[in-house]
N, C-alpha and C positions, 0 to 999 in steps of 0.2 A: 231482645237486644243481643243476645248471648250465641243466637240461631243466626242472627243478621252478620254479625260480624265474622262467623264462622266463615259461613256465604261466602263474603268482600273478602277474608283472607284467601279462602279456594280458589277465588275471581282471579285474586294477582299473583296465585302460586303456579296457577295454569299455566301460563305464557312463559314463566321459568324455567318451568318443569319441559313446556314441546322446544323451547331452547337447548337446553340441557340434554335433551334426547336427539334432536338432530345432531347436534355439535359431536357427541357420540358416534350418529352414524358417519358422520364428514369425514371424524379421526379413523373409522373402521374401512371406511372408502379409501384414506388414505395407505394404509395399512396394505389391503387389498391391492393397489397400484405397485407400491412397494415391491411385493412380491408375486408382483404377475399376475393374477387372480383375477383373470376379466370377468368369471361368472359372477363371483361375489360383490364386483366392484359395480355390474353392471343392476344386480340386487339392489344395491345400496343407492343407485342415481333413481331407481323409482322411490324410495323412502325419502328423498330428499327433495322433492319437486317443493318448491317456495321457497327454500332456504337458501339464506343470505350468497351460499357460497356455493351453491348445485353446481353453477359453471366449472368450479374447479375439478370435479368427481369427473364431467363430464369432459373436461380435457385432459383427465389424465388417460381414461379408456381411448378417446381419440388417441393419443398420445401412442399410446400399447399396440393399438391398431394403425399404423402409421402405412403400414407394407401393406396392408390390403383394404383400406378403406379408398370408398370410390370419392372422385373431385367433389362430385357434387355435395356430398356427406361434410368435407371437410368445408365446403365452401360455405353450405349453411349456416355452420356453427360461428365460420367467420363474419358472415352475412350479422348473424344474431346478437351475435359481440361484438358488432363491429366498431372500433377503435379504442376496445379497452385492453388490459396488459396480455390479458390471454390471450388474445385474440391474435396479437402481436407475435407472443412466444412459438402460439402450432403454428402461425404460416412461416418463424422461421426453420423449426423443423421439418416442415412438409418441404420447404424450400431444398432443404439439404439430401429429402429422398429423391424430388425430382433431379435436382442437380447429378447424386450419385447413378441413378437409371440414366442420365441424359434425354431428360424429357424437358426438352427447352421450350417448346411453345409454354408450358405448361408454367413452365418456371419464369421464362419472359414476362409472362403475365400477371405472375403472384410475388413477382421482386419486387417491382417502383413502392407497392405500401406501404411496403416493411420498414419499421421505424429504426429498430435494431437490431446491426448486422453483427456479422461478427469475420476474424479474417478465412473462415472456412469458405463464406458465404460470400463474402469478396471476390475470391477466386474461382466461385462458380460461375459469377456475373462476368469475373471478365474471361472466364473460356467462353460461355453465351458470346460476347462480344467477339471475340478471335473467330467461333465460327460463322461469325456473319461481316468476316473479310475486313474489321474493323481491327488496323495493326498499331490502334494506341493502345489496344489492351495489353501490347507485351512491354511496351512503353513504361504502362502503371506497374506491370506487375515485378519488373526487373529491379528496382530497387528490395523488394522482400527479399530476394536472393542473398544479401549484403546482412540481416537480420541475423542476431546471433540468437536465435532462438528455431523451434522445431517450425516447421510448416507442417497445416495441413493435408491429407492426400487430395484433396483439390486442388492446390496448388502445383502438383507434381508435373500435370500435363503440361503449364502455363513453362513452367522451366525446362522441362523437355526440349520446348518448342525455341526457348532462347537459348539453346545449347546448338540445337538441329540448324538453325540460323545463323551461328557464329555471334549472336548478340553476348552471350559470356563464354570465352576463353578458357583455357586452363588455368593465369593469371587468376583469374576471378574464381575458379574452383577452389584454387590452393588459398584464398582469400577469404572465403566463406566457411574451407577447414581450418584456419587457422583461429577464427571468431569463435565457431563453434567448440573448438576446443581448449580455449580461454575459459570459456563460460561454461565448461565441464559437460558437455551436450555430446556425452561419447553417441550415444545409441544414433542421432541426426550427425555427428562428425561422418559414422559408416556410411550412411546413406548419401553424403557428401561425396565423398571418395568413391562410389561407385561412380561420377559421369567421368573419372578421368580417364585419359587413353588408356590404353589396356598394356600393360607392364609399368606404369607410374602409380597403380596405387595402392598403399598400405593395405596388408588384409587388415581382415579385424580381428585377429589374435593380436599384432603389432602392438593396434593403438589402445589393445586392452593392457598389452605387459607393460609400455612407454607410461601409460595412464598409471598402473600399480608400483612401478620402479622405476623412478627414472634416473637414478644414481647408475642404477644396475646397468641402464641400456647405454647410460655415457660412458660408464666404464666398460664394455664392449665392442664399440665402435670399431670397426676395420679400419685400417689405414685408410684405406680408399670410399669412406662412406660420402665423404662430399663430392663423388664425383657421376653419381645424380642427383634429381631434386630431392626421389622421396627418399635418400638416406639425408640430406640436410634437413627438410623439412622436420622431420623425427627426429633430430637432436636437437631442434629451435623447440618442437612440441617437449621433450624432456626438460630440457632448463627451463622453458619458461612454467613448468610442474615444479621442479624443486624449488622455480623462486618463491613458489604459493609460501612453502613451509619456511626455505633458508634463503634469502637472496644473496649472502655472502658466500653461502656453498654453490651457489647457482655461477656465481659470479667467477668462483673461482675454477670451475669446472668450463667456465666461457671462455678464459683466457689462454684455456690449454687449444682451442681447438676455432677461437674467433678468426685467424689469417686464414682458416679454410672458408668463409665466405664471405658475398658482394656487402658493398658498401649498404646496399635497401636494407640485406639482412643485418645487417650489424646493429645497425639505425632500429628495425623491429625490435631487436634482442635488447636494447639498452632500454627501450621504450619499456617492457615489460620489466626488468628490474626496479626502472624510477618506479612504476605502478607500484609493485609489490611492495618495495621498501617506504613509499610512502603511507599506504598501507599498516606499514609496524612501525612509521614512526620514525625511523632508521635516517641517520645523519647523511649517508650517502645517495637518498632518493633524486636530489635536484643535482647531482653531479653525475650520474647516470641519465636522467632527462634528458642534460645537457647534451648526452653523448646520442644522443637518439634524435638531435635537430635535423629538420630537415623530412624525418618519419612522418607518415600519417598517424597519427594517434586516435584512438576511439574517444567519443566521449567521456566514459569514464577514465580514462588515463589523462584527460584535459584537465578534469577534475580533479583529479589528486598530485597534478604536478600545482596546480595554484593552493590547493592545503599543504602539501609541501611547503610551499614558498609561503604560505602565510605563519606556520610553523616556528619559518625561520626568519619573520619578519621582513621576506627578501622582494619587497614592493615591486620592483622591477619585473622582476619575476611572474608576480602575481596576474601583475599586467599584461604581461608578456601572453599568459596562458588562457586568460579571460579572451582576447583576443582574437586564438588563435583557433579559439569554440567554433561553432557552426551558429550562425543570427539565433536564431531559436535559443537557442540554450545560453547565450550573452544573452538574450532579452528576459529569462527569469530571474525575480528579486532577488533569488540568490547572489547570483553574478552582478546583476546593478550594482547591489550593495558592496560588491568586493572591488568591482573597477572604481568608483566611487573612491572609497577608503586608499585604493592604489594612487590614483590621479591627487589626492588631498596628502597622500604621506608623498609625496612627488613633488610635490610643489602646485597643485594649479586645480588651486582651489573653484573656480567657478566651472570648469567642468566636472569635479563634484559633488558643486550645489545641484548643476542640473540633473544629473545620477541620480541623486537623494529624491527631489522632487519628484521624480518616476515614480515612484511606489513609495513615499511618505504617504500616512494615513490609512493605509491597507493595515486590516486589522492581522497581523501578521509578524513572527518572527523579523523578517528583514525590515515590511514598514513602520515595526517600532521603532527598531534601530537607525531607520533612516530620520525619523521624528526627533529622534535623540540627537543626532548629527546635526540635526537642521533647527537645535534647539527649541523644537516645539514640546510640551509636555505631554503625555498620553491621557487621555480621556475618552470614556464611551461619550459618541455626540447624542444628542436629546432623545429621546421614545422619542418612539412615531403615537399616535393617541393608540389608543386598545380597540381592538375591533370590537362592535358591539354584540349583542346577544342573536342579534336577527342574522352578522355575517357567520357567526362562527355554525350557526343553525345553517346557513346554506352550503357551508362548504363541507358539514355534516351530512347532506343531503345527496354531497357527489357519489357513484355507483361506486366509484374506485375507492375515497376514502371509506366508506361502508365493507366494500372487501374486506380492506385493510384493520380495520377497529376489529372484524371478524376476528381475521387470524392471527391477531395480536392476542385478543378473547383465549386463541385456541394453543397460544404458546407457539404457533407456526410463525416465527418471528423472519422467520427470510423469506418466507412468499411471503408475506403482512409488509416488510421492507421494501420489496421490488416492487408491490401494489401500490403501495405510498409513492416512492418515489416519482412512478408512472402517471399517479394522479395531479402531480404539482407539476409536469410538461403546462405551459402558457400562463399558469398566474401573475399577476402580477403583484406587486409589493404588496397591496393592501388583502388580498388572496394568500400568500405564501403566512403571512404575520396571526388569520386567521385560523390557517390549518394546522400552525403550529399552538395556538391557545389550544385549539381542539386536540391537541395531544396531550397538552399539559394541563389540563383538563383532566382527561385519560391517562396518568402516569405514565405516559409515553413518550419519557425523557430527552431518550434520546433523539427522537423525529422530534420532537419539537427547537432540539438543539440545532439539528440539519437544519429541519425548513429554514428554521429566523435567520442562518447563516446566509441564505439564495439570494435576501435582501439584494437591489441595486442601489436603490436611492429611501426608502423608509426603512428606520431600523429600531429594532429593541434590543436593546442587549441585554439586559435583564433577561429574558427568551436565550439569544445565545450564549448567554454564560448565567443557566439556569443553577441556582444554589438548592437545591433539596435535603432534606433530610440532616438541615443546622440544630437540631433539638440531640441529633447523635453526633452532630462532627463537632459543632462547636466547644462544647464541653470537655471534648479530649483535646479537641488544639489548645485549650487554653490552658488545659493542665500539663502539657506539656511544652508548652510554648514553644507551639509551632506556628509560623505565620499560614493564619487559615485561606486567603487568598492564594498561597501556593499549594495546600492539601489540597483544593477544591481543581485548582489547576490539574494535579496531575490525576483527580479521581474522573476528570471529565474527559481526558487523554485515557484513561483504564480501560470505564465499562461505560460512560456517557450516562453514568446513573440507574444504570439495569442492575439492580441487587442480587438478579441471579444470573448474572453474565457466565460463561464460561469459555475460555478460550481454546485454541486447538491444542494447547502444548500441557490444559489441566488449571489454569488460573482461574481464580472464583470468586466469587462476589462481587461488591461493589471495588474492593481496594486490589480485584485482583489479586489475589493470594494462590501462590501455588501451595498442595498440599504440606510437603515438607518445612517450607518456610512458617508457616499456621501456628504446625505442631512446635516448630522449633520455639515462636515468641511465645505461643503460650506459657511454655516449661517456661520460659524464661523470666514471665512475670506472673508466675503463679497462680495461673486460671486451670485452677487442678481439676474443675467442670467442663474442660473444654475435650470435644471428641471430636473428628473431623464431619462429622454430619452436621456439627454447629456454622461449618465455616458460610454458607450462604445467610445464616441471622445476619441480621444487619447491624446490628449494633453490636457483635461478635466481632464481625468483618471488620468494622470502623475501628474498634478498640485493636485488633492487630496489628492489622495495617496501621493506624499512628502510632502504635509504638515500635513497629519493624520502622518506620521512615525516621522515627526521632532516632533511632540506632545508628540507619547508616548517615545520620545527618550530624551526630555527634561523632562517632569516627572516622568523618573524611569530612573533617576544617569547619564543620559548621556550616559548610557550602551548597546551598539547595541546587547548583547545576549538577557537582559530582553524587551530589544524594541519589538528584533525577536520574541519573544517569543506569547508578547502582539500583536503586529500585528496578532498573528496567535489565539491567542486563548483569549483575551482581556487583557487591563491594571490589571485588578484587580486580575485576576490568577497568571500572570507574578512576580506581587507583592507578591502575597501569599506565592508561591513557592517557594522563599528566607529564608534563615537559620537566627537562632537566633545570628548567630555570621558569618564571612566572609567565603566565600566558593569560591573553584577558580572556572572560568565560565565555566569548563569543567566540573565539578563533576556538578555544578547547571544544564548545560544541559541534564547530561545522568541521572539525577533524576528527570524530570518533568516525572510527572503521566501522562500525555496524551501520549498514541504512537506514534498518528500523530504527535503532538506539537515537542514533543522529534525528532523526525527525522527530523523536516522542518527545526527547529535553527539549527542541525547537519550541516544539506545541505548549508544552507542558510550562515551560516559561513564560511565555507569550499569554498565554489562560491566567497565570499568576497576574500580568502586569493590571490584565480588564478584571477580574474578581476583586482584587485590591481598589481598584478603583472604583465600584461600584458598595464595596463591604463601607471604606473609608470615606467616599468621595471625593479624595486627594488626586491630582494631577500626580504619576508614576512616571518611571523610567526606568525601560528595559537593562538599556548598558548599566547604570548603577546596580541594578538587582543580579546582573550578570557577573559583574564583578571582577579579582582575579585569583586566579587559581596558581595556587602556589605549588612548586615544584616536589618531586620525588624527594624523599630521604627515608633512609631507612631504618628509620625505627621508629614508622608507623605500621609496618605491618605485623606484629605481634596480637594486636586483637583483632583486626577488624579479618583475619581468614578463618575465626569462627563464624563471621556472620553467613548464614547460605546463599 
C-alpha cells in the first residue's frame, strides 16, 4: 500500500513538475526576447512545443525579426492564430514595417483585419488612401492637426500634403503652436514651427528660454515686439506660462503690454487666465472668462469655467458654459448632471427631470446623483442566477482565457490582462458573468471585477463590487470605526484587490501604501516588527492603511470625500482645496484640479454607496454620504502637516 501510494503521489507530481519546468522555460524565452537574444530564444520555442503559451515565445522572435522575415512566414503564423490577441498584435506591427517601407499592396491587404489600430496605423491607411487619388483622406486626417498632442511620423506626410494644398494656413500653424504649447509639448511645438514661412518662426532656443523664464522674456520685450506675429505670439506664449504658476503676476504683466494686441488675442489671453485661475480656485477666474467671451475656448477651459461657476454657485454661468461645450462632451453624465442642477436652480424644473432621467440608474458617480435628484433610492438591482458548473467549464475552455489563467499563473499580469480582455470581444451577458466566476474562482479579482462591470442587461453586483479578504478588513473597520462600505470602496479604486499591486510611482499592496507613508504609520502605532518587506502581507497592508485612513479621516472633519481625497493626493491638498465658505461634497469633488484625484474620490464614493448596500441591504444615497464640506480656517493645520 505504501509502494502504491508512493506511485499515485509520483503520478500527480509529474504533470506539476513538466508545468513548472515549462513555465520556467516561457519566463527564460521571455527574458531572452527582452534582451534580443534570438539564438536562446529560438532554443527555448523548441523546449516548449505543447505548452499553454508556445504562441507567445514564438511571437516574440517573429517580433525581433520583423525587418527580415519573409510574408509568407509571418502570414502563417497569422494563418495559425488566426483571430486570437497575437495574432492581432504582429499584423499590427508588421503593418507598421510595411507602412514605414511603403509597401502598400502589402499593407492594403493585411489592414481590413486588424481589429486594433492605433493613430500611427491610421495614418498609414490614410496615406494608402491619398495615394490611390482618394482626397477624403486629407479630409479625415486634418482634424489631427488641431490635437494638442505629438503625432506620429506617419502622420507627417498626410500634413505636409495639407499645408502644400493650402488646406491649413499659417492661421492654423500658429493654432496648433499655441495648443501644443498649453499642454507643455515643447519638443512637437518645434516641429510645429518648422511649417511656417521662413522668417516667422521662433527657433528653438526662443521657445526653450519663453518656456524656462517667462517673467524674464516679458521683461525684455522691445518696444516694437508686437509689431510681428512671432514677437506677439511669444509674449501670449510667456504669460500664458507664468499664468500656470501666478495668474495675478500674469495678469498684471498683461496689462502693461494688452493695447499692443487684436481684440482674438486679448479674448485668447483672458481665456487662459480664467483657465488657470480657475484651476487655484482663485475668486477672479469667472471675471476673466468673462473677458475672453466671444474666444474659442478648448474643452478643457469649457470645463473649468463651469467649476468656476459652480464654485461660486453662479448657475447662469454654469449653464452658460455647459452649452457652449461641443454635443459630445454636453452629452457625458458629467455635464447632464450639471445642466440639470443649472436648469432646476433656474427655475425650470421639468427640463431637469428630463436631464436627470438621462443617466439615472447608471451605476455611477453622476447616475447616483441623478437617482438622488429624482428621489429614487440606490440599490444594486437583483443577480442575474450564477452560471452553472458546465458554463464556467466552457468559457474555461476558450484558447484566450487559457492564455490568460497561464500568465496570470506566471505573474505576466499585462499580457494575461490584454489576453482577457481580447477573450470577452462578443459575449454576451450570460458569457461575461461566467468568465468573471471563473476568475473569482482564480483570485483574479480584479478581471472578475471588469468582466461583471461589461454587464448590459444581466447583472451581479456582488461580482462587481467583489468584498475579499473581510476576515482582515472587517475587523480593523470595526475597531476603528470606520464605515467598511467606504474602506472597501476606496480598496477597490486602489489595487482592485491584487495584494501585491504596485504602482508606477512605488504604491504597494492591497491599500496602496507608498513606502514612506508604511514606515511612517507603523512608528506611529507601534508595529515595532514592521520592515518594509512586510508592506505586501496583507494583513500588514490592511492594518496600515486603516489606520493611515482613520488619520486623515479624523484630521480633516471626519469627512470620507476630503479623507478620499487626501488618501490620494495628501492631507494638505485635500485641505487646500476647500472653499472660503461650505460647499456640498459634490461641487468640492468635481472641482479638485488633479484629474486623477477628481475621478478616484468620484469612483471611490460611488463604490461606498453599492458596498454599503450590498454589506447592509439598505437603500443608500450618494448626495447624503457626500455631504458638505466645510470651509478653510486656520487652525486646522497644526497637525494634520505631519501626516505625509
Amino acid at each position: 500500500m505504501k509502494r502504491l501510494s508512493c506511485a499515485l503521489s509520483l503520478a500527480l507530481l509529474v504533470p506539476i513538475l513538466h508545468a513548472a519546468s515549462g513555465d520556467d522555460r516561457l519566463l527564460a524565452a521571455k527574458d531572452a526576447a527582452h534582451r534580443g537574444d534570438r539564438v536562446k530564444l529560438a532554443r527555448q520555442i523548441e523546449s516548449l512545443r505543447g505548452h499553454e503559451l508556445e504562441p507567445y515565445a514564438e511571437y516574440w522572435l517573429l517580433n525581433l525579426r520583423l525587418q527580415e522575415a519573409g510574408h509568407d512566414e509571418l502570414r502563417e503564423f497569422l494563418s495559425r492564430q488566426s483571430g486570437s490577441y497575437l495574432a492581432d498584435k504582429l499584423r499590427g506591427e508588421w503593418l507598421k514595417v510595411l507602412g514605414k517601407r511603403r509597401e502598400w499592396d502589402a499593407f492594403e491587404t493585411e489592414y481590413p483585419p486588424l481589429v486594433q489600430s492605433d493613430q500611427e496605423l491610421t495614418c498609414y491607411a490614410l496615406q494608402n488612401r491619398l495615394r490611390l487619388a482618394d482626397l477624403g483622406a486629407l479630409d479625415e486626417a486634418r482634424p489631427l492637426w488641431f490635437l494638442a498632442a505629438e503625432l506620429p511620423d506617419s502622420c507627417a506626410p498626410l500634413m505636409e500634403q495639407l499645408i502644400a494644398d493650402g488646406r491649413l494656413g499659417v492661421d492654423d500653424i500658429w493654432e496648433r503652436l499655441r495648443r501644443l504649447l498649453e499642454a507643455k509639448k515643447l519638443g512637437a511645438a518645434k516641429l510645429a514651427a518648422a511649417y511656417l514661412p521662413a522668417g516667422q518662426a521662433p527657433a528653438a532656443k526662443t521657445l526653450e528660454a519663453v518656456a524656462d523664464k517667462p517673467l524674464r522674456h516679458l521683461a525684455l520685450l522691445p518696444d516694437h515686439f508686437a509689431a510681428g506675429r512671432q514677437g506677439r505670439e511669444m509674449a501670449l506664449f510667456a504669460l500664458q506660462r507664468l499664468a500656470r504658476n501666478d495668474p495675478q503676476q500674469a495678469a498684471q504683466q498683461w496689462d502693461k503690454i494688452r493695447s499692443k494686441f487684436s481684440a482674438a488675442d486679448r479674448g485668447y489671453l483672458y481665456g487662459q487666465l480664467g483657465w488657470q485661475a480657475a484651476l487655484k480656485h482663485q475668486p477672479e477666474a469667472l471675471g476673466w472668462y468673462a473677458q475672453a467671451a466671444g474666444a474659442p475656448l478648448s474643452e478643457e477651459q469649457l470645463a473649468w469655467k463651469a467649476r468656476a461657476a459652480l464654485r461660486a454657485l453662479d448657475w447662469a454661468v454654469v449653464h452658460e458654459a455647459i452649452e457652449q461645450m461641443p454635443k459630445a462632451m454636453q452629452a457625458r453624465p458629467d455635464w447632464v448632471y450639471w445642466l440639470g442642477r443649472a436648469h432646476q436652480a433656474l427655475g425650470r424644473q421639468e427640463e431637469a427631470r428630463g436631464l436627470y432621467q438621462r443617466i439615472a440608474g447608471q451605476p455611477s458617480f453622476y447616475g447616483n446623483l441623478a437617482d438622488d435628484e429624482l428621489g429614487r433610492p440606490i440599490l444594486p438591482p437583483a443577480n442575474a442566477p450564477k452560471p452553472s458548473s458546465e458554463d464556467v467549464r466552457a468559457v474555461a475552455a476558450l484558447p484566450g482565457i487559457r492564455r490568460a489563467l497561464a500568465l496570470f499563473r506566471l505573474d505576466l499580469r499585462i499580457e494575461g490582462i490584454r489576453e482577457w480582455n481580447w477573450s470577452l470581444r462578443g459575449l454576451d451577458d450570460a458569457g461575461l458573468l461566467a468568465v468573471a466566476e471563473l476568475a473569482r474562482r482564480n483570485d483574479i479579482f480584479d478581471r472578475a471585477i471588469n468582466t461583471a462591470d461589461r454587464t448590459l442587461a444581466l447583472h451581479d453586483y456582488s461580482m462587481r463590487y467583489l468584498a475579499p479578504f473581510r476576515e482582515h478588513v472587517e475587523p480593523k473597520a470595526l475597531a476603528l470605526q470606520l464605515d467598511q462600505g467606504w474602506v472597501y470602496g476606496l480598496m477597490r479604486q486602489e489595487s482592485r484587490f491584487i495584494s501585491n499591486a504596485k504602482s508606477v510611482v512605488g504604491a504597494k499592496g492591497l491599500m496602496q501604501l507608498m513606502p514612506k507613508t508604511a514606515s511612517w504609520v507603523a512608528k506611529k502605532i507601534g508595529m515595532n516588527s514592521y520592515h518594509p518587506g512586510r508592506v505586501h502581507d496583507l494583513d500588514t497592508n490592511v492594518t496600515l492603511g486603516t489606520h493611515y485612513l482613520k488619520m486623515v479621516l479624523d484630521e480633516l472633519d471626519s469627512h470620507p470625500v476630503l479623507a478620499s481625497a487626501a488618501y490620494n493626493a495628501g492631507p494638505g491638498r485635500a485641505r487646500k482645496w476647500r472653499d472660503v465658505k461650505p460647499i456640498e461634497g459634490a461641487i468640492y469633488a468635481e472641482t479638485i484640479p488633479f484629474n486623477e484625484t477628481r475621478d478616484y474620490v468620484k469612483k471611490v464614493m460611488s463604490n461606498a454607496v453599492y458596498y454599503s448596500a450590498l454589506f447592509d441591504g439598505q437603500p443608500q444615497s450618494l448626495k447624503r454620504r457626500l455631504g458638505t464640506i466645510q470651509p478653510k480656517n486656520g487652525g486646522d493645520a497644526f497637525k494634520i502637516e505631519d501626516l505625509p
